[in-house]
N, C-alpha and C positions, 0 to 999 in steps of 0.2 A: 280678773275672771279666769284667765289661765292656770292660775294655783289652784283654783277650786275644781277646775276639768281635770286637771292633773291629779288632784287627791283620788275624786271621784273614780278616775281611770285606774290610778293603783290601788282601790279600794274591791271596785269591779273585778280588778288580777287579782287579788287577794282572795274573793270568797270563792271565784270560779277554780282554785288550786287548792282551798280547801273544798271544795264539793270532789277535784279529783281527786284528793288523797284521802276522802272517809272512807271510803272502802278497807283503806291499808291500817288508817288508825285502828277502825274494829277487828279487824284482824290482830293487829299488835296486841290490843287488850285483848282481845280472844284468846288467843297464843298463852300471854303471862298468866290469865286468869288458871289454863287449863294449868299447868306449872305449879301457880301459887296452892291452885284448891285438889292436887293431887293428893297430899297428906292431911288437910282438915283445913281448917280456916286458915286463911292468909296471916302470914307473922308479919311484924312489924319493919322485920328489915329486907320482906319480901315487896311490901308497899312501896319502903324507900328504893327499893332496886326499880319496881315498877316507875315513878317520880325520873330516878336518874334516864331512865329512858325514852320519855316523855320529853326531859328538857337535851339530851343529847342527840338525839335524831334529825336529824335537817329535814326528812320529810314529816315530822311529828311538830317540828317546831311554830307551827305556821297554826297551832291550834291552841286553847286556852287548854293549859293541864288540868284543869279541873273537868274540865269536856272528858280527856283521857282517862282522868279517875274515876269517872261518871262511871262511862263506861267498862273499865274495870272490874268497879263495884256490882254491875249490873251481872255480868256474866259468870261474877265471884259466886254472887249471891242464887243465879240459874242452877250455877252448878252444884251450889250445899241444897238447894230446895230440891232440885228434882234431876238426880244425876244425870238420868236419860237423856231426859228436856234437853239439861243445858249442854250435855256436851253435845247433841245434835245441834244447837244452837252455835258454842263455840266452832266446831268445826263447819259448818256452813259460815260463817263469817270470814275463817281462816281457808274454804277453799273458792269463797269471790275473790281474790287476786293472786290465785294461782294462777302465774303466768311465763311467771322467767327464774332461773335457778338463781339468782341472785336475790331477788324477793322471799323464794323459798329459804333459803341459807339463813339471811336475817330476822326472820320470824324464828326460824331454829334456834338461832345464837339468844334470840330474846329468851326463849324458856329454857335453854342450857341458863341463862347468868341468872333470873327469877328463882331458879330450881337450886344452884347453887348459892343465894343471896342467904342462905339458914349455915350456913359453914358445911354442911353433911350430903352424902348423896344419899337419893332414896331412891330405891325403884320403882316406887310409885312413880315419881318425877319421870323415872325412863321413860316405864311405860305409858303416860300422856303424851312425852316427849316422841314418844315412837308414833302416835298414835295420830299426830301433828306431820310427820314425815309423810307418814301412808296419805291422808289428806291432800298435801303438799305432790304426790309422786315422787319422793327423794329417796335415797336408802340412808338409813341415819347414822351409820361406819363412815359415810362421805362426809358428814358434815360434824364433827367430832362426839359425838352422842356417848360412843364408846371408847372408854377412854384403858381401860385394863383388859390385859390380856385372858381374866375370867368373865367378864362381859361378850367379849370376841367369841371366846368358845364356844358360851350359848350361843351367840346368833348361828356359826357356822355348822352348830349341832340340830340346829331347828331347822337348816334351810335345805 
């Protein structure tokens, strides 16, 4: 009877730790979706970077990745249907766990590697990328956003 209370109890810790980290999941898809669907439809090695990140995150791991692709998909699909919609959508998702700079930083680092997962920079990518910062409260110089000394100049010529 005590293996059974035992399952029961780390089954109980199980969903009450995923009930606290959907918040972050939607965020995480939120984040890559804005990334992915900066230049047009999600590519196929933007999917696979999406997947690598789903099964490498330790607070991501505690959920089925199909849940994470759902999700994904949903806000992919927000943002080609009704740019407005979805990226109000996306980014209220991405600012419920605006909380600690460390959270903010890794939701970054997810649509830097999403954005980069095509081989090419785009500035579309930036600018979602940038757009995720503002969201966030971050300046995106702090978190490697800009990475060339002709990126810098704009920011420092605009501010």
């Amino acid at each position: 009877m005590s293996g059974f209370l035992a399952s029961l109890l780390d089954d109980y810790e199980l969903e009450i730790e995923r009930h606290r980290q959907r918040p972050f999941l939607k965020a995480s898809m939120a984040a890559c979706a804005l990334a992915a669907v900066a230049d047009g439809v999600p590519t196929l090695s933007e999917r696979i970077r999406v997947d690598q990140i789903l099964e490498t995150l330790e607070a991501l791991k505690i959920f089925d990745p199909h849940e994470g692709v759902d999700l994904f998909n949903e806000y992919s699909e927000a943002l080609l249907e009704s740019p407005a919609e979805g990226h109000k959508k996306a980014l209220d998702a991405i600012r419920a766990v605006n909380g600690s700079p460390e959270t903010a930083a890794l939701l970054v680092r997810m649509c830097l590697a999403v954005a980069e997962a095509k081989g090419q920079k785009c500035r579309t990518d930036e600018v979602e990328i940038e757009a995720v910062c503002k969201a966030l409260g971050v300046d995106p110089r702090d978190l490697g956003l800009y990475r060339d000394d002709l990126a810098k100049a704009r920011v420092e010529e605009s501010a």
